[in-house]
BADO-524584 format. One record per residue: z, x, y of N, C-alpha, C, O in turn; residue in three letters. Coordinates in steps of 0.2 Angstrom, whole numbers, plus 5000, padded with zeros to 4 digits. Atoms other than C-alpha are relative to their C-alpha. Layout:
BEGIN
ZXYZXYZXYZXYALA...
//
This chain:
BEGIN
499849945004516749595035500850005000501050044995UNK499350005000518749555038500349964995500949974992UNK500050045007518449415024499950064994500350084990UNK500249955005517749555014500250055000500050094995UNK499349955000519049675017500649994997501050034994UNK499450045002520349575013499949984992500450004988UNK500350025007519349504996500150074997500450064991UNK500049945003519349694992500550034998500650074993UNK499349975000521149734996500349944994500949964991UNK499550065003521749574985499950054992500550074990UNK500349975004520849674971500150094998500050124993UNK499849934998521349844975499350055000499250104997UNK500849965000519549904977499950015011500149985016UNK500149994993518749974994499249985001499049944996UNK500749984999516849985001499650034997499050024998UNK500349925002516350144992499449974995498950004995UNK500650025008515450034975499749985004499150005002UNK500550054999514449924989499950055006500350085009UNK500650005003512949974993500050044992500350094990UNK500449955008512250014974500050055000499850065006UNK500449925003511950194968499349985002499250015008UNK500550014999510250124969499949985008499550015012UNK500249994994510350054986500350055005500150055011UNK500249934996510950234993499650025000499250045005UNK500749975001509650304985499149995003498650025003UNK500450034997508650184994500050015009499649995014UNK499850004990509450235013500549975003500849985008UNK499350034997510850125014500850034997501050044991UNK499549955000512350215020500649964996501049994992UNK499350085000513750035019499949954997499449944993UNK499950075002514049875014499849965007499649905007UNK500150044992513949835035499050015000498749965001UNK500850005002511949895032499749954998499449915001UNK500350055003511549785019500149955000499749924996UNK500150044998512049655025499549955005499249905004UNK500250004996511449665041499249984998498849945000UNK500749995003509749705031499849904997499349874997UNK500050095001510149505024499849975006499449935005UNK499950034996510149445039499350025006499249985010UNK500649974998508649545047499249954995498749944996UNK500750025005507549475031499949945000499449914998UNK499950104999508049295037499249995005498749955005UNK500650014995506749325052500249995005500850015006UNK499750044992506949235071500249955000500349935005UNK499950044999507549105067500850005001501250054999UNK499450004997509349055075500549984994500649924993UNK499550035006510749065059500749935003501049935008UNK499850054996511448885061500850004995501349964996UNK499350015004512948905047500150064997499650094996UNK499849975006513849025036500349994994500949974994UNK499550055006514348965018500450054998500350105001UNK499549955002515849045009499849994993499449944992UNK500549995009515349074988500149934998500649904998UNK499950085004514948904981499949955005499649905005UNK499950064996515148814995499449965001498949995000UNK500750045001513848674998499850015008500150035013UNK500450004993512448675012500249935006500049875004UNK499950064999513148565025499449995008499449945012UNK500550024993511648585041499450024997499550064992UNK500749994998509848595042499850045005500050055011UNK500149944996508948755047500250064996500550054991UNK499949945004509248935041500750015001501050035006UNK499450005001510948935033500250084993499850104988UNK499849925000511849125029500549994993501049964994UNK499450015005512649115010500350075000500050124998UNK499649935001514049255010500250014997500850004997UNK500050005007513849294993500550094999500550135003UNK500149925003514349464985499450024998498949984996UNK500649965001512949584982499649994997499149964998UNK500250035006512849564965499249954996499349894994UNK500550055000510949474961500249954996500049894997UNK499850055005511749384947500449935002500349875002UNK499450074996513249314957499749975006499749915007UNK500450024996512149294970499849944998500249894998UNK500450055001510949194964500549944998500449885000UNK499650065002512449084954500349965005500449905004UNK499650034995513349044970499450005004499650035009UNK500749994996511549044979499849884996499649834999UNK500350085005511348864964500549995004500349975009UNK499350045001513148814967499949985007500249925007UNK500050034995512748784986499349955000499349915005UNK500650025000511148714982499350015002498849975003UNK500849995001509848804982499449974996499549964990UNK500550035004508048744975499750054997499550044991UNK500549955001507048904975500250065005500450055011UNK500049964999507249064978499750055003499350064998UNK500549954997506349214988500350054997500950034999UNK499549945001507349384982499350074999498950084995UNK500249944999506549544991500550064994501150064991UNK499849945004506849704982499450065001498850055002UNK500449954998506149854985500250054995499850104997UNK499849975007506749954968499849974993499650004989UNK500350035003506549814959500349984993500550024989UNK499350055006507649674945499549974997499049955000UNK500450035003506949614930500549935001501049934997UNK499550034999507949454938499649944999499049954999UNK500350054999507549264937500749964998501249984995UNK499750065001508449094935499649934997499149915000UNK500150075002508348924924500049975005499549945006UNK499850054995508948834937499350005006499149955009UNK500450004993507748874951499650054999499750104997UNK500549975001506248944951500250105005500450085010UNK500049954997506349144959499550035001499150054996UNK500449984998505049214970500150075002500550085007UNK499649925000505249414968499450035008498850025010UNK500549954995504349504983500250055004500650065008UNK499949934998504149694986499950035004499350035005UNK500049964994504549785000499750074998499950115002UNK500349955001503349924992499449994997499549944993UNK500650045003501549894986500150074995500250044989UNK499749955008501950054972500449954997500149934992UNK499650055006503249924965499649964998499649954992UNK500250055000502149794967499450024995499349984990UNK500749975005500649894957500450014996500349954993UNK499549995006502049954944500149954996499949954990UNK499950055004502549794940499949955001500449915004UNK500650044997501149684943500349934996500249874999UNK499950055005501749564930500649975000500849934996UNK499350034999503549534937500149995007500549945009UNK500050024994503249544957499449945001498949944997UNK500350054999502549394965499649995007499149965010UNK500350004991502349444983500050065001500550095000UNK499849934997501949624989499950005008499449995012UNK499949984992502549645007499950065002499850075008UNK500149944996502249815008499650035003499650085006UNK500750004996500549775013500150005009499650025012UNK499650004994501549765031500050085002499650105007UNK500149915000501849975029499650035001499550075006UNK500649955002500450015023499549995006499150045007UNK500350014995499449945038499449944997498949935000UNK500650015002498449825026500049915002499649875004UNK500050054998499349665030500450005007500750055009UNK499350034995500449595045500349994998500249994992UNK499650055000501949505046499949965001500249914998UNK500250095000501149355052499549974993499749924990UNK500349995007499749375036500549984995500549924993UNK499850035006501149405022500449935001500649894997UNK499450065000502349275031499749934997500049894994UNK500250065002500949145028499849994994499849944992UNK500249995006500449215012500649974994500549954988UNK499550005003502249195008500349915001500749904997UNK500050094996502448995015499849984996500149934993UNK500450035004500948975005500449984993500549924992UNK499950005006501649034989500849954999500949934993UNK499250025001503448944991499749935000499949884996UNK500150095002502448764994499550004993499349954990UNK500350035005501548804979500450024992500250014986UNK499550015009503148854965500449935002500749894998UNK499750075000503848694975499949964999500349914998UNK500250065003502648594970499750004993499349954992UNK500049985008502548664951499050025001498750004997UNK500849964999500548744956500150044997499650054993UNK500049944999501148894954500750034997501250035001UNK499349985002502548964942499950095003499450135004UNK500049924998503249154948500150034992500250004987UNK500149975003503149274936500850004994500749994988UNK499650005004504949274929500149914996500449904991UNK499950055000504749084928499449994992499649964987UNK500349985004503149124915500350044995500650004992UNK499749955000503849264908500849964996501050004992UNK499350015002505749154902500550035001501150034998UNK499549934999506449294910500749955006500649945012UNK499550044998508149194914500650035000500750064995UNK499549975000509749274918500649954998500649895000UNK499550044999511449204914500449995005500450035009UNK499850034991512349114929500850044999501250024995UNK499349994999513949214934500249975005499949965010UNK499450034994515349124941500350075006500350135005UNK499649964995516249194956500650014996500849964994UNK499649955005517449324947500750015006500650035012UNK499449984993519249344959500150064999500550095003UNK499749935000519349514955499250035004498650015003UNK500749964995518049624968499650004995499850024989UNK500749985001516049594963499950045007500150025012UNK500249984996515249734973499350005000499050035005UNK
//
């Protein structure tokens, strides 16, 4: 957060834009929240690096990109380090995707998930509602990523052409 303070100060901007309008509206109070809520979505596993934007993946095992919020920058500095494929929870809900890398959308609401049946790829909120577990969608979710990894199985925006344009990392504050 002291990189991220400082990012902010270079810019003359403070914390207040991040979280989204939509994610207070969602319950997150901060920018320290949603993070944290990153890094909760990862699972148990032990964070073995942190990258800085762009930077390439240099260990094996679950690596922490400390991206800005932003899903666009995200995702573009998400490619720049190397990613192949993508999982991107939401629980509001992006008509989001990428050329480069297949995106696997999955909602933290089964109402989203039914809404927009034709852009969500995974509904976790089966977890809530008491219909699935976490160990259930986790496998369901494993499933789905060895089968856009092995082209089986396109996700919805990958169907769909739903392609965004790749933002570069911007030096003036992305919130």
């Amino acid at each position: 957060m002291a990189w991220y303070d400082s990012y902010l100060a270079r810019g003359q901007a403070d914390r207040s834009a991040n979280p989204s309008p939509g994610n207070k509206k969602g319950g997150l109070a901060n920018v320290v929240e949603k993070a944290l809520g990153s890094v909760v979505k990862s699972g148990s596993s032990p964070i073995v690096d942190v990258l800085s934007p762009g930077e390439r993946v240099r260990k094996k095992g679950l690596v922490f990109a400390a991206t800005p919020a932003s899903d666009f920058v995200c995702g573009t500095l998400q490619l720049a380090s190397g990613m192949t494929l993508q999982v991107f929870t939401t629980g509001r809900g992006t008509p989001y995707g990428l050329a480069a890398a297949p995106v696997i959308k999955m909602s933290t609401r089964t109402d989203l998930a039914q809404r927009w049946s034709d852009l969500i790829d995974l509904d976790a909120g089966r977890i809530a509602s008491g219909e699935a577990t976490i160990e259930q969608v986790g496998w369901d979710l494993f499933r789905l990523i060895l089968d856009v990894a092995s082209g089986r199985t396109k996700p919805w925006s990958d169907r769909w052409g739903l392609f965004n344009a790749l933002m570069l990392f911007n030096p003036a504050p992305v919130t």
